[in-house]
Backbone as a ProteinNet text record, in pm:
[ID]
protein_1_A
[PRIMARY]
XXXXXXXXXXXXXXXXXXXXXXXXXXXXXXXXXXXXXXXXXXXXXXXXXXXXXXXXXXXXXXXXXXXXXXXXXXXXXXXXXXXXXXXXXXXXXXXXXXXXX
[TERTIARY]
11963.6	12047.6	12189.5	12247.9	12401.9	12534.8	12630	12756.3	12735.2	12749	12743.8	12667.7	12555	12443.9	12461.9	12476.5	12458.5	12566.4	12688.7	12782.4	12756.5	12700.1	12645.8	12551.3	12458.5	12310.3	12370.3	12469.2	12567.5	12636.4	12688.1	12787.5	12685.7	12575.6	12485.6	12352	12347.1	12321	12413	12526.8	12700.7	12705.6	12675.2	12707.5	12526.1	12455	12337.5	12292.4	12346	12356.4	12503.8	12611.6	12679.2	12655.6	12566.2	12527.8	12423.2	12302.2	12229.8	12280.6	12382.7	12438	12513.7	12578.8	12639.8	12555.8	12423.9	12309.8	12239.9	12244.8	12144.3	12225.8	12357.9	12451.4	12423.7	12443.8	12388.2	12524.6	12628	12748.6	12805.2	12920.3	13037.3	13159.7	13187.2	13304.7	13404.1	13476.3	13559.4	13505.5	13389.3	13259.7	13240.5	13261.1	13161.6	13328.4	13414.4	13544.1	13611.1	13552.4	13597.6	13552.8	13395.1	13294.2	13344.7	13340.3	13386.9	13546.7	13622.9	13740.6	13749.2	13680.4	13640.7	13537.2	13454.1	13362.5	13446.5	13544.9	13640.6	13780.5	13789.5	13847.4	13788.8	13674	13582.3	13527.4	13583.2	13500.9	13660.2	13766.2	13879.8	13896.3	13860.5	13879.8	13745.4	13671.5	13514.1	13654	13675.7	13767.2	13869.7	13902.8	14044.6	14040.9	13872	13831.4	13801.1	13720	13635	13734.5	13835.2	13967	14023.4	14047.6	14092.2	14000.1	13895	13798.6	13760.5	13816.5	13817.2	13946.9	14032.2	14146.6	14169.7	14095.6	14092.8	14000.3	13883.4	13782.1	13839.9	13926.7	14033.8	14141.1	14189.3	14301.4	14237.8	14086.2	14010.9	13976.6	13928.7	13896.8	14014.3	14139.1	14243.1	14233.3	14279.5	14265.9	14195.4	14087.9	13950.7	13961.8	14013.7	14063.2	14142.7	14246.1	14344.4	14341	14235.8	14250.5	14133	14056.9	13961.3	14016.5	14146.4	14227	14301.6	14365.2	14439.6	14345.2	14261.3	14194.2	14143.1	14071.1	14061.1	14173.6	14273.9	14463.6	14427	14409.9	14455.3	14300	14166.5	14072.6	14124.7	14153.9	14204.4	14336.2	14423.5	14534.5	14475.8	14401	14313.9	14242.4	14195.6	14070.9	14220	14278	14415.5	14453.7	14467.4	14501.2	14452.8	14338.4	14226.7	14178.5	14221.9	14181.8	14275.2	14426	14568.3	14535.4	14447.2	14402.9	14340.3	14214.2	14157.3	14203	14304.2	14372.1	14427.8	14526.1	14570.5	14572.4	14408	14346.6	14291.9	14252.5	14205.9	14258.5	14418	14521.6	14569.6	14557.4	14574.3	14496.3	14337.1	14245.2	14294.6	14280.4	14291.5	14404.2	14538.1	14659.9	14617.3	14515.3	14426.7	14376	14264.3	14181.5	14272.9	14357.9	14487.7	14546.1	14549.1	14623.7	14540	14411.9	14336.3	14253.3	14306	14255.1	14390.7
9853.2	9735.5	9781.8	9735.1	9762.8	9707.5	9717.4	9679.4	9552.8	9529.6	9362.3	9294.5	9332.1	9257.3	9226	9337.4	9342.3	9325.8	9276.6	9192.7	9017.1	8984.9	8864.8	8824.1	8935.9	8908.6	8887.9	8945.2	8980.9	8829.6	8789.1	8687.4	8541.7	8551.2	8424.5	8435.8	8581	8538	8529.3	8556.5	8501.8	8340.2	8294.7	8158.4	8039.6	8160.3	8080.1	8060	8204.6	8259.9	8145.3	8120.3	8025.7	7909.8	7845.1	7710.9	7647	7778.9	7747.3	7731.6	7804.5	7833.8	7716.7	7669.5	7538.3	7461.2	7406.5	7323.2	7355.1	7444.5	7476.5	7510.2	7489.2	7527.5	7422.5	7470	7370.4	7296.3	7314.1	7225.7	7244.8	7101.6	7146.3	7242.4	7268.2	7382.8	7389.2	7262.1	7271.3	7304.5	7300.6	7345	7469.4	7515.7	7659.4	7737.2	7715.3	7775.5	7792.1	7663.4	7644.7	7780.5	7730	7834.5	8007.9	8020.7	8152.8	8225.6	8143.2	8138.8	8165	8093	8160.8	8251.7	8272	8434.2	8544.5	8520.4	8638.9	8653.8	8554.5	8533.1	8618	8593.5	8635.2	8756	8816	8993.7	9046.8	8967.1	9071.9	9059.4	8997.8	8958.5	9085.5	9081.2	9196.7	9332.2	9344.9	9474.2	9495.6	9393.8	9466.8	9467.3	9402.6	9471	9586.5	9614.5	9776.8	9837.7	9804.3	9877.2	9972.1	9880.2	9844.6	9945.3	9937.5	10039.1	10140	10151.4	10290.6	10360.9	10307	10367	10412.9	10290.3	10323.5	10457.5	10488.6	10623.8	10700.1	10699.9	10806.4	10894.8	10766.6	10809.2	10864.3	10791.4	10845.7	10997.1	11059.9	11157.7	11218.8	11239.7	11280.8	11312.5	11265.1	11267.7	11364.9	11385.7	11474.7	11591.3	11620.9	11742.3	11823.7	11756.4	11801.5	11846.8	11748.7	11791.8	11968	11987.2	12082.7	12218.9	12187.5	12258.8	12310.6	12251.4	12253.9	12365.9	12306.1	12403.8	12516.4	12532.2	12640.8	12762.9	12697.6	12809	12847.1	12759	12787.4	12919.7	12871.5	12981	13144.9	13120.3	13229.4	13288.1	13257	13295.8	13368.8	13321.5	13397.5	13468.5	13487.2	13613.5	13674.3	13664.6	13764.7	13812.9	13787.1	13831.9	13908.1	13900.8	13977	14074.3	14058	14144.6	14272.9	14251.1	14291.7	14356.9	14327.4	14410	14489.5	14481.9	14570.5	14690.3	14709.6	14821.2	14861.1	14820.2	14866.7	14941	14944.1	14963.7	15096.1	15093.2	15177.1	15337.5	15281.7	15328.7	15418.6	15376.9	15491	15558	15478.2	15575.8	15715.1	15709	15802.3	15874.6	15830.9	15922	15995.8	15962.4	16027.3	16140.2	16115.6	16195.9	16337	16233.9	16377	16488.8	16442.7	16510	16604.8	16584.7	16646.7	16756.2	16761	16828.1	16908.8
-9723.7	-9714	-9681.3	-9562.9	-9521.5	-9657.9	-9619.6	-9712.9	-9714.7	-9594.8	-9575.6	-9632	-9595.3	-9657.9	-9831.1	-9874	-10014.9	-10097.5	-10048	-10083.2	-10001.7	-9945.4	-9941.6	-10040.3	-10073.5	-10135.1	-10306.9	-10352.1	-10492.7	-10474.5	-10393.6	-10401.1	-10397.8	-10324.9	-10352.2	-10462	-10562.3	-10696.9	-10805.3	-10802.1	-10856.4	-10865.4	-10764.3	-10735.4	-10783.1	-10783.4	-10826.9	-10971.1	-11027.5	-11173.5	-11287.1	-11162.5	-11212.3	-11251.3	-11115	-11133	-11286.4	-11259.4	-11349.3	-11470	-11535.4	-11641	-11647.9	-11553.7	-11573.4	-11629.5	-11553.8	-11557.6	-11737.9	-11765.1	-11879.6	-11994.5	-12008.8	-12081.1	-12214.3	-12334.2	-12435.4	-12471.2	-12445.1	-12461.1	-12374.7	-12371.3	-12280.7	-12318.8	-12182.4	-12150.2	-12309.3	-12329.5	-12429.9	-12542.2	-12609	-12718.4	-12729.7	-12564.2	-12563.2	-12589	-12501.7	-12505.9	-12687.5	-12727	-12888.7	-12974.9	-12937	-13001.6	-12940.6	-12854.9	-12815.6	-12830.3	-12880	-12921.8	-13069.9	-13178.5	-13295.2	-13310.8	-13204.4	-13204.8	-13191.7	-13119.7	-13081.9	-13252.6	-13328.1	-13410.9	-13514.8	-13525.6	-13643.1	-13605.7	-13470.1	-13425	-13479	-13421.8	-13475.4	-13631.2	-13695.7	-13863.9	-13924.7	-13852.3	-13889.6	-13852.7	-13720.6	-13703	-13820.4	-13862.5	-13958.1	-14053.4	-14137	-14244.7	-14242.6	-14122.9	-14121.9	-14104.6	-14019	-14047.1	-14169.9	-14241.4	-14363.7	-14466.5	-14469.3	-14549.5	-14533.7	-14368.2	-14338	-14398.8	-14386.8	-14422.2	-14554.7	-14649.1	-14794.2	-14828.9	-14743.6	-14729.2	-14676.9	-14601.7	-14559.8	-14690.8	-14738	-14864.8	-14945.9	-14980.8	-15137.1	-15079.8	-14969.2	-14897	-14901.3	-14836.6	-14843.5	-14999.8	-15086.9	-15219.6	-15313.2	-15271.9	-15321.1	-15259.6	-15111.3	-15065.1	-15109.8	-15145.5	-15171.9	-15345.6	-15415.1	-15540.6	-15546	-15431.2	-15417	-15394.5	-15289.7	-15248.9	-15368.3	-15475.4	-15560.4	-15694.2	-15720.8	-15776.4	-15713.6	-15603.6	-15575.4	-15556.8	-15493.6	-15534.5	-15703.4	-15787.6	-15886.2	-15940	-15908.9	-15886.9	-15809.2	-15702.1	-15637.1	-15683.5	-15761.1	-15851.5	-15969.9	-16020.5	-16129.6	-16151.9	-16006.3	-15951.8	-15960.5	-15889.7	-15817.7	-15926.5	-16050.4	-16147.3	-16216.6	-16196.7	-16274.1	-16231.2	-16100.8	-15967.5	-16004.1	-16018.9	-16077.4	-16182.6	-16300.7	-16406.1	-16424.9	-16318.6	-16308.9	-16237	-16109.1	-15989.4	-16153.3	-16227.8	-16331.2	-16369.9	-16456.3	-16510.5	-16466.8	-16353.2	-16273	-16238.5	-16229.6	-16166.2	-16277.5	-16428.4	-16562.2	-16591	-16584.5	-16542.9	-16472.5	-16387.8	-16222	-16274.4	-16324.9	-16375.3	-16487.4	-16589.4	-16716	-16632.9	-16587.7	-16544.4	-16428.5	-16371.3	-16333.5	-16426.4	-16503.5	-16612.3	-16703.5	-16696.7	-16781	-16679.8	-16537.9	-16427	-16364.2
[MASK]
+++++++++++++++++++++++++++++++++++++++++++++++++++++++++++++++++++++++++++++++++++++++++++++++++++++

């Protein structure tokens, strides 16, 4: 099928696809415009709840990270410390055993 053609063949099921829809439409224009005017009301009101609860799963998340984060510093401070006691430890060792060699 050429360009031509198939922008003729597009433009006279456009215009046939219109009509019917006119013809079989279960209300009029001002009904359907009404109705589709609060569908679009009630998709953005659905959006800015889910919005909204995402954001609150965001903060509680944020929240729990940070408290994971927080303890684990305070885990890894305490290894570190202990870690610190033992080189110490180690380290008088090793100066003992110098001394007696």
């Amino acid at each position: 099928m050429r360009h031509k053609e198939f922008w003729i063949a597009l433009g006279v099921g456009a215009l046939a696809g219109g009509i019917a829809a006119l013809l079989y439409a279960p209300a009029t224009g001002a009904q359907t415009r009404k109705k589709l005017k609060r569908s679009i009301e009630d998709a953005g009101e659905a959006l800015e709840d889910a919005g909204d609860y995402l954001k609150d799963q965001a903060e509680k998340l944020s929240k729990e990270a940070q408290k994971l984060i927080d303890t684990t510093k305070d885990q890894f401070d305490d290894v570190v410390d202990v870690a610190s006691g033992y080189v110490k430890s180690a380290s008088k060792a090793a100066k003992a055993v110098q001394k007696l060699v």
